[in-house]
TORGU-249976 format. One line per field, with one value per residue (C-alpha): x, y, z negated. Coordinates in Angstrom, 2 decimals, padded with zeros to 5 digits, always signed. Each point is the difference from the previous one (the first is absolute). Layout:
xx	X_...
yy	Y_...
zz	Z_...
This chain:
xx	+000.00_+002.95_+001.25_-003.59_-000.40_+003.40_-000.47_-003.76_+001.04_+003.03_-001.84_-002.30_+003.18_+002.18_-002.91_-000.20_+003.44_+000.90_-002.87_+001.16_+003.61_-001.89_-002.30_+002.15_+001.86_-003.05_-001.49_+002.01_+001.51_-002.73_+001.18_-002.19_-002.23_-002.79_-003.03_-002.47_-004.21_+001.01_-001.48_-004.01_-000.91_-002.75_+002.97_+001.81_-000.18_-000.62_+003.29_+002.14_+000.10_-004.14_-002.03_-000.08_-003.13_-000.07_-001.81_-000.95_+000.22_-002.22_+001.79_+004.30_+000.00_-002.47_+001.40_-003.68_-002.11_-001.71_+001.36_+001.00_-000.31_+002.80_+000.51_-000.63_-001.47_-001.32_-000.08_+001.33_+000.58_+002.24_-000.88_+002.92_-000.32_+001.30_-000.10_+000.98_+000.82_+002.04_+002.05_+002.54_+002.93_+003.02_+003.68_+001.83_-003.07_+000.00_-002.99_-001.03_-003.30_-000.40_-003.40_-000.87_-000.43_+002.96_-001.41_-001.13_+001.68_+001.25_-000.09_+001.23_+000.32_+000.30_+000.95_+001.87_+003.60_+001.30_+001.05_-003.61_+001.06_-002.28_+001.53_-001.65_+000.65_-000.82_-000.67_-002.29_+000.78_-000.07_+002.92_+004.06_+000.19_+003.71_-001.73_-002.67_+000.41_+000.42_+001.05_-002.23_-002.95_-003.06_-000.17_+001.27_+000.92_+002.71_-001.66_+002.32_+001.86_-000.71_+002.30_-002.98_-003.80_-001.66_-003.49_+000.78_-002.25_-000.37_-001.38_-000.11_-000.74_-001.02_-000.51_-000.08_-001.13_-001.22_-002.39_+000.78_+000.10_+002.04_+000.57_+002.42_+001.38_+003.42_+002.35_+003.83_+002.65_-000.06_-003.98_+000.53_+002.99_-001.58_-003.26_+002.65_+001.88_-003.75_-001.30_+003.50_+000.00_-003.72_+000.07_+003.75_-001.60_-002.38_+002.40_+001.88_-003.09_-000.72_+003.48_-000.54_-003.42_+002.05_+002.44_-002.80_-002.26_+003.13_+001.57_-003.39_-000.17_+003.61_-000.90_-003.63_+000.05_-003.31_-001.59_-001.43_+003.14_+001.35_-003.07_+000.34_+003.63_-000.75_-002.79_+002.22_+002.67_-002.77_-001.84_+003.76_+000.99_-003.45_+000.52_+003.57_-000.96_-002.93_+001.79_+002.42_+003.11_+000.56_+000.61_+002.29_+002.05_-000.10_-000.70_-000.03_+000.59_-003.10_-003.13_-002.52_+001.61_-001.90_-003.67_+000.43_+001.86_-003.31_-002.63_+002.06_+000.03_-003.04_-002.05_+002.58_-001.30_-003.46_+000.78_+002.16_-002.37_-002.72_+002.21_+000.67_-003.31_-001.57_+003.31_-001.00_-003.81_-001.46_-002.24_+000.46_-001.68_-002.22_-000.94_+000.98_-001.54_+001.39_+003.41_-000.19_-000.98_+002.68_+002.59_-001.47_+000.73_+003.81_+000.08_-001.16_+002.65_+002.78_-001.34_+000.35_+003.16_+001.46_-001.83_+001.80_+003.76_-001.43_-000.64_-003.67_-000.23_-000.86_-003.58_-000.12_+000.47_-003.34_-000.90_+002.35_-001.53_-003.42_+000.75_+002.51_-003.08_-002.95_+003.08_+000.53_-003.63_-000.66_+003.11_-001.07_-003.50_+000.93_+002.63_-002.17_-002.65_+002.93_+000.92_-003.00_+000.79_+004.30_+001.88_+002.31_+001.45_-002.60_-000.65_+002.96_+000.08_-003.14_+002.61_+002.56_-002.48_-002.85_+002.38_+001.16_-003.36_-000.70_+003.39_-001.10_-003.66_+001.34_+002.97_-002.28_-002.72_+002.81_+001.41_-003.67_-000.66_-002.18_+002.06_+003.04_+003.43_+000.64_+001.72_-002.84_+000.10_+003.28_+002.42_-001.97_+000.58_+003.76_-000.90_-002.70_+002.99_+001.56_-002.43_-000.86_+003.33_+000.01_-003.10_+001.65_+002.57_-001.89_-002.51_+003.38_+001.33_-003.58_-000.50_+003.87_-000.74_-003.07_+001.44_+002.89_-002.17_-001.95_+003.08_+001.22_-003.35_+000.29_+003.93_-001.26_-003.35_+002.54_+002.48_-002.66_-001.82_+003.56_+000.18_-003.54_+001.21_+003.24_-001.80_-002.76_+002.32_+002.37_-002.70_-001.64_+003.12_+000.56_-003.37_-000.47_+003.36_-001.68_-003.37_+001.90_+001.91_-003.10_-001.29_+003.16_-000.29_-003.59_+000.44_+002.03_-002.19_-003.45_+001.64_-002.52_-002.56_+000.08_-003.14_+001.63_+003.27_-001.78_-001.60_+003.61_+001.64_-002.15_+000.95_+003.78_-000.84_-001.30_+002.41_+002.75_-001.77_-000.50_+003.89_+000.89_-001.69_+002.27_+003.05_-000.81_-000.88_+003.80_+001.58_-001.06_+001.76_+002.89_-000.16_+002.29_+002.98_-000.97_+001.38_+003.25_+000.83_-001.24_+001.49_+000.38_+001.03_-000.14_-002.91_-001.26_-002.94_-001.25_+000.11_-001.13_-003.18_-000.65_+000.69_-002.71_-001.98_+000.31_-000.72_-003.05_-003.46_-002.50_-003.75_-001.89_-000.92_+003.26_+002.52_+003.28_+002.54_+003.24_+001.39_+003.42_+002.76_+001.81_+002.98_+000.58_+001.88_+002.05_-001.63_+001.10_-002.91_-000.36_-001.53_-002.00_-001.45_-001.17_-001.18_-001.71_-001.53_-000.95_-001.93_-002.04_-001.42_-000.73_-001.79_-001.86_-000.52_-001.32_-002.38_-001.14_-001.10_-002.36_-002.05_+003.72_+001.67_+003.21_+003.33_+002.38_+003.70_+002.14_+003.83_+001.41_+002.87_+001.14_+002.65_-000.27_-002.18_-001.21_-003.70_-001.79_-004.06_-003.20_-002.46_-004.08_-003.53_-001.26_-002.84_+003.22_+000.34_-001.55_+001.82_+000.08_+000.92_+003.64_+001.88_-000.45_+000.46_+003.23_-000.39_+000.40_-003.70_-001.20_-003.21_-002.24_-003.63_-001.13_+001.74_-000.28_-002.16_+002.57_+002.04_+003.83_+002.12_+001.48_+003.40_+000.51_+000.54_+001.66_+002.31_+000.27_+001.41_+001.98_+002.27_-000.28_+001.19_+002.64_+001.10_+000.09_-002.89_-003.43_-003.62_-002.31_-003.98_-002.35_-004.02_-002.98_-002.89_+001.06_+003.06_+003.34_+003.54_+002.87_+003.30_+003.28_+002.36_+003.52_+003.20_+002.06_+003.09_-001.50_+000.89
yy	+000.00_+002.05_-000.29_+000.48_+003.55_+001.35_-000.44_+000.84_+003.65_+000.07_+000.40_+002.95_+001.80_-001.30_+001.77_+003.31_+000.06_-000.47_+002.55_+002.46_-000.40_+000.38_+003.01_+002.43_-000.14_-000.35_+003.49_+003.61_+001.70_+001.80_+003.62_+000.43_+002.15_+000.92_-001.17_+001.80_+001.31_+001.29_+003.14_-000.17_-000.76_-001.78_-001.85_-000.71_-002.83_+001.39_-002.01_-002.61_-003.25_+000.01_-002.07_+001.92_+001.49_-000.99_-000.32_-002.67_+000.67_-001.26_+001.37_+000.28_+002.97_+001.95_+001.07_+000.03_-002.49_-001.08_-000.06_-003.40_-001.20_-000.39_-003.52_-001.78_-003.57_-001.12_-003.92_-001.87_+001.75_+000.37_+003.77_+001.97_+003.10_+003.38_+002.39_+003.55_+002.17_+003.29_+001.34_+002.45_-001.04_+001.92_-000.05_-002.59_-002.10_-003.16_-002.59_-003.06_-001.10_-003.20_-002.15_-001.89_-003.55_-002.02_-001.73_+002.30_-000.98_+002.94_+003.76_+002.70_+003.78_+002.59_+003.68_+003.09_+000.62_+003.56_+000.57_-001.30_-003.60_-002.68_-002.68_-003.23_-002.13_-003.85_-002.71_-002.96_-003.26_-001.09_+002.13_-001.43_+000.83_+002.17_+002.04_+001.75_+003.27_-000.74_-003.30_-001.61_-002.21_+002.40_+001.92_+003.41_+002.62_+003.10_+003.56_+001.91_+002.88_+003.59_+003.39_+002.20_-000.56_-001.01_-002.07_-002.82_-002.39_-003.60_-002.83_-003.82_-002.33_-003.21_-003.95_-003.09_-003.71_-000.50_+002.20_+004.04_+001.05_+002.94_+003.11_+002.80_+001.52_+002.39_-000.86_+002.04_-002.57_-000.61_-001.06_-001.87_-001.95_-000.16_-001.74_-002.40_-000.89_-000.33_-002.55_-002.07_-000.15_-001.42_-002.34_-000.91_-001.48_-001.77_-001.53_-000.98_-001.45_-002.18_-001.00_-001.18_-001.73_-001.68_-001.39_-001.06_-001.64_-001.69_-001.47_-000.96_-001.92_-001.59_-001.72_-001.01_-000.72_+001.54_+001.45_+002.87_+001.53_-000.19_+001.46_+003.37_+000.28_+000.50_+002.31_+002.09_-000.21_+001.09_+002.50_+001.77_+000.16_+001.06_+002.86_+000.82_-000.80_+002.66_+002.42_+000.33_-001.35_-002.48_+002.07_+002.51_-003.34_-002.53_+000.29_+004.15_-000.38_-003.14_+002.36_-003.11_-002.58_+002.10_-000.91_-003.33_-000.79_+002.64_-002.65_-002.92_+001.29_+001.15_-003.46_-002.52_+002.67_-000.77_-003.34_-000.96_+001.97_-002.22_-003.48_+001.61_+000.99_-003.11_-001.77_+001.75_-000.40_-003.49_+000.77_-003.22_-001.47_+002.57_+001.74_-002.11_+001.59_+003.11_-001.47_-001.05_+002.97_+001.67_-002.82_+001.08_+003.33_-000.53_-002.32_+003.51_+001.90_-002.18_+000.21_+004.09_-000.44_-001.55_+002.33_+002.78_-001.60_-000.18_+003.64_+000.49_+001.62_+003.42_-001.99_-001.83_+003.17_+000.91_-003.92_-000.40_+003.27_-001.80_-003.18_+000.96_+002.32_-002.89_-002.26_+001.92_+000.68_-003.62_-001.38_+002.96_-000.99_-004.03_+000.81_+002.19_-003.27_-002.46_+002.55_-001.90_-003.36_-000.43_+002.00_+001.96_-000.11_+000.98_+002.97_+001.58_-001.03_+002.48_+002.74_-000.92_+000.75_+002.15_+003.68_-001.53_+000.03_+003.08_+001.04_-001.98_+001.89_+003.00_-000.01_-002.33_+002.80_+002.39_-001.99_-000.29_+003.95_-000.24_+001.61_+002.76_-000.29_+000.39_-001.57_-002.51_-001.10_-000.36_+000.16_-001.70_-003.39_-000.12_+000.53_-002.97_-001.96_+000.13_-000.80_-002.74_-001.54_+000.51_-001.86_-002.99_-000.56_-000.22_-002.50_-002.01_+000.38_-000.84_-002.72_-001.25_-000.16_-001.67_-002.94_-000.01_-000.58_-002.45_-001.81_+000.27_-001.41_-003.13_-000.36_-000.24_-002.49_-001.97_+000.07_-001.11_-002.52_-001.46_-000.72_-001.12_-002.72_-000.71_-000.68_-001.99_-002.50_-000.59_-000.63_-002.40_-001.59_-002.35_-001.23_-000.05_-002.72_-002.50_-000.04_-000.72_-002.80_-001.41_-000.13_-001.88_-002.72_-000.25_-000.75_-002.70_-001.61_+000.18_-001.16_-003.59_+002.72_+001.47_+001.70_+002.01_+001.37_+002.37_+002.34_-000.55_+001.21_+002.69_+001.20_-000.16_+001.64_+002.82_+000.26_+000.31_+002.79_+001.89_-000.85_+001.71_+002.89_+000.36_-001.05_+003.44_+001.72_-000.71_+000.09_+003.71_+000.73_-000.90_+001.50_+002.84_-003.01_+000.20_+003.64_-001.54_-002.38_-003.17_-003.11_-001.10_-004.05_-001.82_-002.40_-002.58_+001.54_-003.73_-000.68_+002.99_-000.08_-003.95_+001.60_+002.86_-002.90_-001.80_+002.76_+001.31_-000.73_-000.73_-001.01_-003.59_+002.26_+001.58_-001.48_+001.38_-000.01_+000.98_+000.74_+000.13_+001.07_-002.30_+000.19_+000.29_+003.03_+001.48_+003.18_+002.00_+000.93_+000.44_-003.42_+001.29_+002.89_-000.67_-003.59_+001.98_+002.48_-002.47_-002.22_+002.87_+000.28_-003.76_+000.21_+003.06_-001.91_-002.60_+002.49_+001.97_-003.01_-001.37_-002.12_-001.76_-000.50_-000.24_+002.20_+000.56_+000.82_+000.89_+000.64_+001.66_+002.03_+002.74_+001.35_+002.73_-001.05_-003.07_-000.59_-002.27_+000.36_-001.68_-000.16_-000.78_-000.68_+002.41_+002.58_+003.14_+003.15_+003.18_+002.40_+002.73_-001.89_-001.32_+003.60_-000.65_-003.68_+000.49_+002.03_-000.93_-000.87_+000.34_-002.70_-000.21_+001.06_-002.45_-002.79_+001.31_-002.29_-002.85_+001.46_+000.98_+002.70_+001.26_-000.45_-002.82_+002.32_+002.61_-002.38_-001.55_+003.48_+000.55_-003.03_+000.31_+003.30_-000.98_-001.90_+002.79_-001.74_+001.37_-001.46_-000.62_-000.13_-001.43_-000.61_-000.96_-001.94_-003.39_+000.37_+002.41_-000.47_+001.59_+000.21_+000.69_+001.00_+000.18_+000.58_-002.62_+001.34_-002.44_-002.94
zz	+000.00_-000.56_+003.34_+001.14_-001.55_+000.80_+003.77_-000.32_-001.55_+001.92_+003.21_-000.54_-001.78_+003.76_+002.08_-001.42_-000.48_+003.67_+000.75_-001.92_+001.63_+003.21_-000.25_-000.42_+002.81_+002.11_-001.28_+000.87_-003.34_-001.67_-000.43_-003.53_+001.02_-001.89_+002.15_-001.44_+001.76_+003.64_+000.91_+000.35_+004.09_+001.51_+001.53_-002.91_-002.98_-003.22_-000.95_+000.76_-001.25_+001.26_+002.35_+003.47_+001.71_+003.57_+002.91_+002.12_+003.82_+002.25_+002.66_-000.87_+002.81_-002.27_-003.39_-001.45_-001.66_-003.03_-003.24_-001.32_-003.61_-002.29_+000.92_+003.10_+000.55_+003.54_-000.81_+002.68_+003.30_+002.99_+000.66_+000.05_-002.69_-000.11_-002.29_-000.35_-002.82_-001.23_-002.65_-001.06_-000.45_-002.04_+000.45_-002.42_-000.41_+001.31_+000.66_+000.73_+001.13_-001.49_+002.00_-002.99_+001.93_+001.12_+003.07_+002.30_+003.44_+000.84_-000.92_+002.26_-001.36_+002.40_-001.04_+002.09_-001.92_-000.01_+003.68_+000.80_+001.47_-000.40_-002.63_-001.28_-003.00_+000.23_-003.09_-000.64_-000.80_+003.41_+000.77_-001.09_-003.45_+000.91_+002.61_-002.52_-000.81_-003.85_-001.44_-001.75_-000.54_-000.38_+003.30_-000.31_+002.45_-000.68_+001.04_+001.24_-001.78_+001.24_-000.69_-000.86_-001.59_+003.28_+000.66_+001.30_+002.20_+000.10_+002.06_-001.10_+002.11_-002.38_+002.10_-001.69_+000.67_-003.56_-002.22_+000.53_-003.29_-000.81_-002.62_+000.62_-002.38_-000.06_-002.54_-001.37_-000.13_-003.35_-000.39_+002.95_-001.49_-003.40_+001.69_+001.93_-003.55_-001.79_+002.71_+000.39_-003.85_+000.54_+002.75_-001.67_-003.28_+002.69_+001.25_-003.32_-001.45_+003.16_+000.15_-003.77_+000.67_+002.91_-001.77_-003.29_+002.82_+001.46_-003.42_-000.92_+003.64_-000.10_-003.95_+000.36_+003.49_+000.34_+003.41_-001.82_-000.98_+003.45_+001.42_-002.90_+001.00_+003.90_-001.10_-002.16_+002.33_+002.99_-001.88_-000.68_+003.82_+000.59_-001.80_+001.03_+003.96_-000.16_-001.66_+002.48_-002.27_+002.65_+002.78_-002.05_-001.99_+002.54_+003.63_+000.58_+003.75_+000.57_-000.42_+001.43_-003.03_-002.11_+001.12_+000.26_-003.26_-001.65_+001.86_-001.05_-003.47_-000.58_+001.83_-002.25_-003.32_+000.12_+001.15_-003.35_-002.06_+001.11_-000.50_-003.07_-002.10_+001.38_-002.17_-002.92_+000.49_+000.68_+003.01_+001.66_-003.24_-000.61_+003.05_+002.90_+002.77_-000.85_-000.43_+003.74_+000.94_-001.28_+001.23_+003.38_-000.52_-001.07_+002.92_+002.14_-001.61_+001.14_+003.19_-000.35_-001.53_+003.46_+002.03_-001.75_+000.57_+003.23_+000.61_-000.29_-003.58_+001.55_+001.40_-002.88_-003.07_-000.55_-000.12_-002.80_-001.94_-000.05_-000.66_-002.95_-001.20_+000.63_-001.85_-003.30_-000.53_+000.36_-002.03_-002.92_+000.04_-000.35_-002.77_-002.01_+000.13_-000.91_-002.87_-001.79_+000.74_+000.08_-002.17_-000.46_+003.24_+002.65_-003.06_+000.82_+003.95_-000.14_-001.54_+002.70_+002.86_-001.29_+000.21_+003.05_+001.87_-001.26_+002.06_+002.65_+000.22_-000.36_+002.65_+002.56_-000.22_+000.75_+002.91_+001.32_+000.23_-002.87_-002.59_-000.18_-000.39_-003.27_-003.46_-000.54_+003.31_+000.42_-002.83_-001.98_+001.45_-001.56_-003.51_+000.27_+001.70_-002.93_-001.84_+001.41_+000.33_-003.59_-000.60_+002.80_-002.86_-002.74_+001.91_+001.12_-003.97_-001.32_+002.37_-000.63_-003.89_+000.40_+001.83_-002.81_-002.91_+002.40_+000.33_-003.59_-001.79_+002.84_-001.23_-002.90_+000.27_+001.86_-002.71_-002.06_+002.26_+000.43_-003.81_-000.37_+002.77_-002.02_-003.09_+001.40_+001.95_-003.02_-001.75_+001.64_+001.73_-002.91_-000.33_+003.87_-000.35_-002.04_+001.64_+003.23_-001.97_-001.67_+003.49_+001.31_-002.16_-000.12_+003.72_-000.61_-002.89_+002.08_+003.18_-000.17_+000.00_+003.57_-000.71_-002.75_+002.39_+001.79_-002.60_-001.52_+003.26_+000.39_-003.67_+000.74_+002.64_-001.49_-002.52_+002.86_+001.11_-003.48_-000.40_+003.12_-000.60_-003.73_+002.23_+002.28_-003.28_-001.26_+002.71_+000.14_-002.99_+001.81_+003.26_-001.14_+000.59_+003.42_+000.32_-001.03_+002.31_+001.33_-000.68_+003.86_+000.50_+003.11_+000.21_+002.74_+001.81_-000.04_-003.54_-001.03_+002.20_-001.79_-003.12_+000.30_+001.44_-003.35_-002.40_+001.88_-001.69_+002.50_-000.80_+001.29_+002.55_+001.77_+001.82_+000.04_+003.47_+000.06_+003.95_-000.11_+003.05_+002.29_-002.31_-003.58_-001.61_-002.19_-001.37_-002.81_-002.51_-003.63_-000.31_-003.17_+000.46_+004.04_-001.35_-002.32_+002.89_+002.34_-002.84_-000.27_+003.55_+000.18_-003.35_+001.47_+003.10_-001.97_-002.13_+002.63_+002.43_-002.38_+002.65_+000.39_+003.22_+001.25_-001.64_+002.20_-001.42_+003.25_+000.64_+003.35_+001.16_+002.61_+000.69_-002.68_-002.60_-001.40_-001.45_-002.49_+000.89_-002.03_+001.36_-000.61_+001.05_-002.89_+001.16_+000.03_-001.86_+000.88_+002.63_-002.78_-002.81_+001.91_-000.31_-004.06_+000.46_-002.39_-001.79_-004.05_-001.23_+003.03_+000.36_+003.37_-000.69_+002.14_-002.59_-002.81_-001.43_+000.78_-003.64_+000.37_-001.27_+003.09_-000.76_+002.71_+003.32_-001.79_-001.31_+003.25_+001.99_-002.85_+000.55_+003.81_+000.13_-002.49_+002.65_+002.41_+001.80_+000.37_+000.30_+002.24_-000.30_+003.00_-000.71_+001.68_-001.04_+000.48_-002.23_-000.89_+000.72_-002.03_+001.35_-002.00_+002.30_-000.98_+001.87_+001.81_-001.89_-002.50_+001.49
């Protein structure tokens, strides 16, 4: 965690460091002049530092038309703009018109310097981020100096591919390096804080192996270059010469967002089990967004923006409105998955009413969305740390009921071990007095039997308590494959009912096993075989060889296990609901895998309804 929050606060403190290196050399020296109300004019701004009151043209050849608003927000468009407006302008005061949004296409500023020639400015973020007037992410453009108060007059000509949204406003160097530092410092502890969530999510992934945590790690990772794409860091950091990178990496982005935010509140709230059609719906939907996500590396994110507006919009509303009904019903999580995404959809309303023409350009609508970034990042890790906790404890309280199961086992098989020894003897020669009684051997074979069993169960019970011997080192001997086989042959119980077959290969062996504990392991899938085929049949115990490997199979005619139950198949306690009834503790399988993978092997599980086969496979180095 230590490692976690230095790099997580080191990045915001990187980011407005290197800004702050940068700005300055980006803006003219500021000569500290006091910029206080310029002279009252009909032409002139009451003050710097204000938004500007401008004109839109109808026709550019006309210098007359209606007044615009503050702010300006046509929705989506390809009109081409212009706008006009005037000020007065004083010696030693320079300005920058800063345009509020950072993707408009292009911006071109026309204005008549002091001889009278025609000059033009040109930024947007469609034009090589070395080639703009002044360096930097928001799109600015330098007014020119003059020698004497003068009105000066200005035309804009505004085009863009995506929503024309815009708010000029003229700024003195230091504001405008002040609002630079402020929003760096902002989008910087975004950045940190998704960087930290990142590498939470990731950790989490790498020890429990869960999909989840993967899925909140590419989110967290997305949801960061979201942000940094549309903000224009990309262009300025990475690529400042590739202006069309920039739209597809935004599409890509923002279709993967609401994809992973969709993978990963259904995670966190059961809709498959509780409302299933919905949860296919919504897999349909993240199936769309990939689909958008391509499209976009593919160059059709321009066609496909205002798409991605709505469906993010019709996607939070939904996603808010099933989280604040799962609030009631699975907690805490989805509780505080409603504060991750509740501030922002309001962003989201806000800045897609905006983009759509319905609202202005202003704070709410558009500065507001980094703040709820950050908050919800903020609310990602403690949902991951929540979430990570939860599954802790989980795991703790089943370390411990298996710590206590274990010793419950322990206790009951010493106990009844002795006992268990002279019934079996008592049994042995009672067979042997009653053998002029043929009538009487059956019900006595059918006791010893059943004691055989009962001791087989203590035998896995023990041998539990000591599986840790197994961790170090087996005790490997060479062994006839032959004998072996007639040994397990020998030692297998099998009812009036099964038969047992043993297939061997052309040629015997040498293989080199520990003889007791895989004797042990393979005893306990012929006495499951046995158990679990309880209308009798044929076992099959089976020994082959490539050129890798080498496998011992048993084999069935039982009625199978259930497709779901096999992934749990060994795991320690572990009993088949469709057996359960048979009695057991469980402790069979798991012991089997333990020993198998002991012996660097692994094992194999094949079912169907007219029996199951269960392969150990172990390596050929073996023999």
């Amino acid at each position: 965690m230590t490692l976690l929050l230095i790099i997580g606060l080191g990045l915001p403190l990187f980011s407005v460091a290197s800004e702050l290196l940068k700005m300055p050399s980006q803006l003219p020296e500021y000569s500290g002049t006091t910029l206080g109300a310029l002279p009252n004019s009909r032409y002139e701004l009451a003050a710097v530092n204000k938004w500007l009151p401008i004109q839109l043209l109808e026709d550019p050849n006309q210098l007359s038309g209606t007044m615009a608003a503050a702010s300006l927000s046509f929705g989506y468009t390809k009109d081409v703009l212009w706008l006009y407006f005037e000020l007065t302008q004083f010696p030693e005061q320079p300005l920058f018109l800063q345009l509020g949004a950072t993707f408009l296409d292009r911006v071109e500023l026309f204005y008549r310097d002091a001889s009278g020639q025609l000059q033009q400015q040109i930024t947007g973020d469609h034009i090589p981020f070395f080639e703009r007037p002044v360096l930097g992410r928001s799109l600015v453009l330098r007014l020119p100096s003059v020698l004497e108060p003068s009105v000066q007059q200005y035309i804009l000509k505004v085009e863009t591919g995506s929503t024309l949204t815009l708010r000029p406003v003229l700024l003195a160097p230091p504001d405008l390096l002040l609002q630079e530092k402020n929003t760096t410092l902002a989008y910087g502890i975004l950045f940190g804080l998704s960087l930290m969530a990142t590498l939470l999510a990731g950790f989490s992934w790498v020890t429990t192996k869960q999909y989840a945590y993967f899925i909140a790690a590419c989110y967290s990772l997305t949801f960061a270059w979201f942000h940094f794409t549309i903000n224009g860091f990309d262009q300025q950091y990475l690529y400042p010469q590739q202006t069309a990178i920039a739209d597809q990496l935004i599409g890509v982005s923002g279709f993967l967002l609401g994809a992973l935010l969709m993978l990963l509140v259904q995670y966190f709230v059961p809709l498959r089990q509780l409302l299933p059609r919905l949860s296919r719906l919504l897999d349909l939907w993240v199936i769309l967004y990939f689909i958008g996500a391509l499209a976009s590396a593919l160059g059709a994110y321009p066609k496909l923006a205002p798409v991605l507006m709505l469906a993010g919009l019709c996607q939070t509303l939904i996603l808010l409105g099933i989280m604040l009904w799962a609030a009631r019903h699975v907690k805490p999580v989805p509780s505080l998955l409603v504060g991750m995404v509740a501030p922002g959809c309001l962003a989201i309303i806000l800045q897609s009413l905006r983009n759509l023409g319905y609202l202005p350009y202003n704070f709410w609508t558009s500065h507001l969305w980094a703040f709820t970034a950050i908050l919800q990042v903020s609310f990602l890790m403690l949902v991951l740390l929540i979430s990570l906790n939860r599954q802790q404890r989980e795991l703790q309280q089943q370390l411990e009921h298996n710590v206590a199961l274990q010793r419950f086992y322990q206790l009951i098989a010493h106990e009844l071990r002795t006992p268990l020894a002279v019934v079996s003897s008592a049994l042995t020669n009672l067979s042997l007095q009653v053998q002029s009684v043929p009538a009487a051997l059956p019900r006595i074979e059918r006791a010893r039997l059943a004691t055989a069993r009962l001791s087989n169960l203590i035998d896995n019970a023990l041998a539990e308590d000591r599986l840790h011997l197994l961790d170090e080192g087996l005790e490997l001997t060479e062994q006839s494959l032959f004998r072996w086989l007639d040994e397990l042959s020998q030692l297998c119980l099998l009812t009036e009912r099964h038969d047992l077959e043993i297939l061997k290969p052309e040629k015997d062996y040498l293989v080199k096993i520990d003889q007791n504990w895989l004797t042990l392991a393979v005893l306990n899938l012929l006495d499951n075989a046995v158990k679990y085929s309880a209308n009798g049949g044929t076992i099959t115990l089976s020994a082959r060889f490539s050129e890798a490997s080498w496998v011992i199979r048993v084999e069935d005619q039982g009625d199978g296990i259930d497709e779901a139950d096999i992934p749990m198949l060994f795991n320690r306690g572990f009993r088949s609901r469709k057996h359960k009834h048979l009695g057991g503790l469980g402790l069979g399988l798991y012991l089997v895998n333990l020993v198998v993978e002991s012996h660097q092997g692994e094992t194999k599980v094949t079912t169907s309804k007219s029996g199951t086969q269960i392969e150990i496979i172990l390596p050929r180095r073996l023999v």
